[in-house]
C-alpha positions as a printed Julia matrix, in Angstrom:
103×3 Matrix{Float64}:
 -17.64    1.53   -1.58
 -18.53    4.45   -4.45
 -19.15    3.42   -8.0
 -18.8     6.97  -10.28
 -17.45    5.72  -13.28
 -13.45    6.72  -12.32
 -10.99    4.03  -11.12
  -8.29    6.17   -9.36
  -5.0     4.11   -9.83
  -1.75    4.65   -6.96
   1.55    3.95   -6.86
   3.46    3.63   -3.34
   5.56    1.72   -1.39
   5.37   -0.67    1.29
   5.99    0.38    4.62
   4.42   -1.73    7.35
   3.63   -5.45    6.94
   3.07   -5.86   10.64
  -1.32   -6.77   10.25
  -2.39   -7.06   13.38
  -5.18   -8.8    11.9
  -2.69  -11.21    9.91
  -4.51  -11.33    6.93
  -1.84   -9.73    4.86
  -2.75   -5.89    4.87
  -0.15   -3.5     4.45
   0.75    0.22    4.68
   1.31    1.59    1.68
   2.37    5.34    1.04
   0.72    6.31   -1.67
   2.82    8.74   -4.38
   1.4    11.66   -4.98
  -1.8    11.06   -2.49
   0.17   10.6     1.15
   2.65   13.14    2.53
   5.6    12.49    1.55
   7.13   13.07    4.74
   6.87   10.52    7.77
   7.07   13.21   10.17
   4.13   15.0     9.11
   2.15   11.3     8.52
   3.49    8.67   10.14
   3.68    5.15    9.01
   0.98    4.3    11.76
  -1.3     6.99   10.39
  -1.85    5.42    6.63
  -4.44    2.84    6.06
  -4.51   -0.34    5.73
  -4.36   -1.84    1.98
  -5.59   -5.13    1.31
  -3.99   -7.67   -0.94
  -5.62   -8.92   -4.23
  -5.57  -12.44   -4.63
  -6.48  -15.06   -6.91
  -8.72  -17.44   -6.9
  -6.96  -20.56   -6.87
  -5.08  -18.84   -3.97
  -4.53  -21.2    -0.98
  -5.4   -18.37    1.59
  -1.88  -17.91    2.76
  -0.45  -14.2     2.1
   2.47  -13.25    1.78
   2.69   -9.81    1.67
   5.69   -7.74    0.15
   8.79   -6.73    2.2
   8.89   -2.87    3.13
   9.94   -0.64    0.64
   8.33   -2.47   -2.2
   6.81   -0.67   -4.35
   3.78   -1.8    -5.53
   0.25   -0.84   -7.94
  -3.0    -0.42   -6.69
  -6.08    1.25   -6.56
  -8.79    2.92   -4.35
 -12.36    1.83   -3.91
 -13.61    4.78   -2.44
 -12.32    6.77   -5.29
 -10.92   10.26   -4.42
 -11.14    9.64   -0.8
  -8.23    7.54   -1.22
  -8.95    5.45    2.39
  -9.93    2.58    1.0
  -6.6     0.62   -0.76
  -6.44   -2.6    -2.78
  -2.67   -3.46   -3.83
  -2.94   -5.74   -7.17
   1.13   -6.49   -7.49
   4.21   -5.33   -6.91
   6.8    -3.14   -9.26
  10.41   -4.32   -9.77
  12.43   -1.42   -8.74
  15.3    -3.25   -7.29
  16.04   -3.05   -3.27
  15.15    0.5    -1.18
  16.18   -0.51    2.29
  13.39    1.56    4.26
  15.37    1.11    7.34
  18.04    3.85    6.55
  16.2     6.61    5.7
  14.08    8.74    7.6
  12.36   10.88    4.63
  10.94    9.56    0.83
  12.41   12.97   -0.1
């Protein structure tokens, strides 16, 4: 983890919920930071984001659906690898299933 001074905020949406790990990670494509396209970076390419949670949480995640959007923000600073998703953003229902582009 760096510490200068910035917090560097993202917005994106969920993509893959699939953790191997099951511990509640997701994808997340990050506006603005990721490619937008999925050819050029695939889903499988982006890193994994870990959920915030809070304390009196029972340890059971539930992360979003895909095509969520959601707030977040990185550790690592400009690097951008290193993803924490705090909560999701009501946008109403993207079905990422039917479309092959964000654009």
């Amino acid at each position: 983890m760096k510490f200068d001074g910035t917090f560097f905020w993202f917005t994106g949406i969920i993509e893959d919920r699939r953790d191997p790990l099951g511990i509640g990670r997701v994808r997340v494509r990050c506006f603005g930071i990721d490619n937008e396209s999925r050819k050029e970076q695939p889903t499988q390419d982006l890193p994994w984001a870990y959920p915030m949670l809070p304390f009196n949480n029972d340890q059971v995640v539930h992360p979003p659906k895909e095509g969520t959007w959601v707030v977040g923000f990185f550790r690592d600073g400009k690097e951008a690898q290193d993803r924490i998703v705090m909560g999701t953003i009501n946008t109403g229902a993207f079905d990422i299933s039917s479309s092959t582009e964000m654009t």
